[in-house]
C-alpha positions as CSV (number, residue, x, y, z in Angstrom):
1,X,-77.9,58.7,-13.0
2,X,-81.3,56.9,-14.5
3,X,-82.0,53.7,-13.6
4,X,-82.2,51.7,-16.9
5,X,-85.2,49.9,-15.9
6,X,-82.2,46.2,-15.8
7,X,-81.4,46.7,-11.8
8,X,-84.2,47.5,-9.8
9,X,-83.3,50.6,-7.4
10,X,-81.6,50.3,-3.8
11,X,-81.9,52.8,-1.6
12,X,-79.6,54.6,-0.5
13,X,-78.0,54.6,3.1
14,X,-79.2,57.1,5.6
15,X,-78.4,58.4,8.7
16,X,-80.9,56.5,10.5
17,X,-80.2,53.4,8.8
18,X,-76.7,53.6,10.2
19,X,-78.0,54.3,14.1
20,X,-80.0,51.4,13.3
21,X,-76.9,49.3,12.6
22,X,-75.5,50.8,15.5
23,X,-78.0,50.0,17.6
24,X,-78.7,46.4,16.8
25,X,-75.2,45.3,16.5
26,X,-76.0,42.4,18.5
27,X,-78.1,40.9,15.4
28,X,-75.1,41.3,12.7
29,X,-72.9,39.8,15.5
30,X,-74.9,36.5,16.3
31,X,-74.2,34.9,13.1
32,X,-70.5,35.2,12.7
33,X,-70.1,33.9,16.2
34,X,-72.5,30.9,15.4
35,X,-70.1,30.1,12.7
36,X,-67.0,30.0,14.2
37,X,-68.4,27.9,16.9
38,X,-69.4,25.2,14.8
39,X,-66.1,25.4,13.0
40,X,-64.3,25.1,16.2
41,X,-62.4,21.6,15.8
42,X,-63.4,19.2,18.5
43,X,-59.5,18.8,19.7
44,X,-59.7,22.6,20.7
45,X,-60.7,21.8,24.1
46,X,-58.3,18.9,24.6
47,X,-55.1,20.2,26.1
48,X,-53.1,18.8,23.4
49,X,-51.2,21.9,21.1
50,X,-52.6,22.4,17.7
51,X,-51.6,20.7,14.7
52,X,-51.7,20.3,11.0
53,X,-54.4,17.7,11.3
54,X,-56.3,20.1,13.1
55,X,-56.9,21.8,9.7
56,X,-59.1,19.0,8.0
57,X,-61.8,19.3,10.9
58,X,-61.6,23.0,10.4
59,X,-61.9,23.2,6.9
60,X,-64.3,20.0,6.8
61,X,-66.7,21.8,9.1
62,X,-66.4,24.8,7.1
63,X,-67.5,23.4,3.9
64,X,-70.2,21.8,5.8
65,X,-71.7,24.9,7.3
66,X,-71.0,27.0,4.2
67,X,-73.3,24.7,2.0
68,X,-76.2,24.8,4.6
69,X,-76.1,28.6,4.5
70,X,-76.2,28.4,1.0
71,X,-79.2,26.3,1.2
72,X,-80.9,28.6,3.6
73,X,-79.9,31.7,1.6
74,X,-80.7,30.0,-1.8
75,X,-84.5,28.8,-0.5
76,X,-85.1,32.2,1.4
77,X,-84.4,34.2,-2.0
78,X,-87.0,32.0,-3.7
79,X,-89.0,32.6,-0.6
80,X,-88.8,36.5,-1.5
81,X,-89.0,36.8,-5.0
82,X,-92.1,34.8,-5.2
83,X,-93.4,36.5,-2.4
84,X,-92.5,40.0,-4.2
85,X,-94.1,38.3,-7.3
86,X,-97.5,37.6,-5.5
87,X,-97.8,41.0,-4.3
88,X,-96.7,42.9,-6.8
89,X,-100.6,43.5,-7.9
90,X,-99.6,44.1,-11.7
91,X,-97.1,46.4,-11.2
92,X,-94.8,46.7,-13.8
93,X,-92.1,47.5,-11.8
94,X,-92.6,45.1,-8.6
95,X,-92.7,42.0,-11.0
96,X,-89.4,43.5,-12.9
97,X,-87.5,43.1,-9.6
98,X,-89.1,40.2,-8.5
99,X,-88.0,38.9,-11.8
100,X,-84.7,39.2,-10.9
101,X,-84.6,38.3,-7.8
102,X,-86.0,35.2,-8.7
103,X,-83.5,34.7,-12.0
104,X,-80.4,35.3,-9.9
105,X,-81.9,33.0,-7.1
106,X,-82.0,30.4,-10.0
107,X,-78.6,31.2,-11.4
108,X,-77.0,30.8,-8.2
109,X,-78.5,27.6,-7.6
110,X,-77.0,26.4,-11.3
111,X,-73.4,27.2,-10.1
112,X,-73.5,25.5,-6.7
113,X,-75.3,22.2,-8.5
114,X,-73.1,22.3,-10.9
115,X,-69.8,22.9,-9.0
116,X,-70.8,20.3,-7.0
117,X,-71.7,18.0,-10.1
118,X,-68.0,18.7,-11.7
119,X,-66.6,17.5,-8.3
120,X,-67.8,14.1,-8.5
121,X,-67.5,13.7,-12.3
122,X,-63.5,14.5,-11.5
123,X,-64.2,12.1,-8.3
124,X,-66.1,9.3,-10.6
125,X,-63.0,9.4,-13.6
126,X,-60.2,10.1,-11.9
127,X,-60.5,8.1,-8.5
128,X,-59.1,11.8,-6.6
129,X,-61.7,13.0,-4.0
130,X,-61.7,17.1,-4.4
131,X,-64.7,16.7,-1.6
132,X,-62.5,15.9,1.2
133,X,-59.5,17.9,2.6
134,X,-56.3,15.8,3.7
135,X,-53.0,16.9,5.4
136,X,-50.1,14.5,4.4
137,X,-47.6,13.7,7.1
């Protein structure tokens, strides 16, 4: 299949990229089990059972920690895209991808402003907080 010049190429999975993933498991692992610690609720180690109120520290937390990875993922694709862009050298190719790298970098900062925008306009008109997650009793 040609590559029609839109998507720049990815390469395909070989065998020693897979014994690589083997091998450095421990790397993939790390961030997953960073997560779910900091979206452990604090009454988890109290010896109290679990309840539905338990859900709004879960759930609070993991908005919380899903916007900061955003953040870091968002500003480390600008990161490589302008990096890509400063070394391409005039190569038609190189500044293609960096290109759009860079254009969904900026896209993807559009729909998490703007998401984030429409949930304080609703917030602002309607008096309802979307932003905050509540358990009635």
């Amino acid at each position: 299949m040609e590559n029609s010049g839109i998507l720049p190429e990815v390469p395909h999975r070989t065998k020693m990229n897979r014994l690589n993933l083997i091998k450095n498991w421990k790397r993939y692992l790390f961030l997953p089990v960073l997560i779910l610690g900091l979206i452990q609720p604090s009454s988890a180690l109290a010896s109290d059972p679990a309840s539905l109120q338990d859900l709004e520290t879960i759930f609070g937390k993991l908005i919380d920690v899903s916007a900061a990875l955003l953040g870091f993922v968002l500003f480390f694709t600008f990161v490589g895209g302008g990096f890509t862009w400063a070394t391409a050298g005039g190569d038609a190719k190189k500044l293609q991808q960096a290109q759009f790298i860079l254009t969904f970098a900026i896209v993807g900062f559009v729909v998490f402003a703007s998401g984030t925008l429409i949930l304080q306009l609703i917030k602002q008109f309607t008096g309802v907080d979307l932003t905050i997650f509540r358990v009635r009793q």
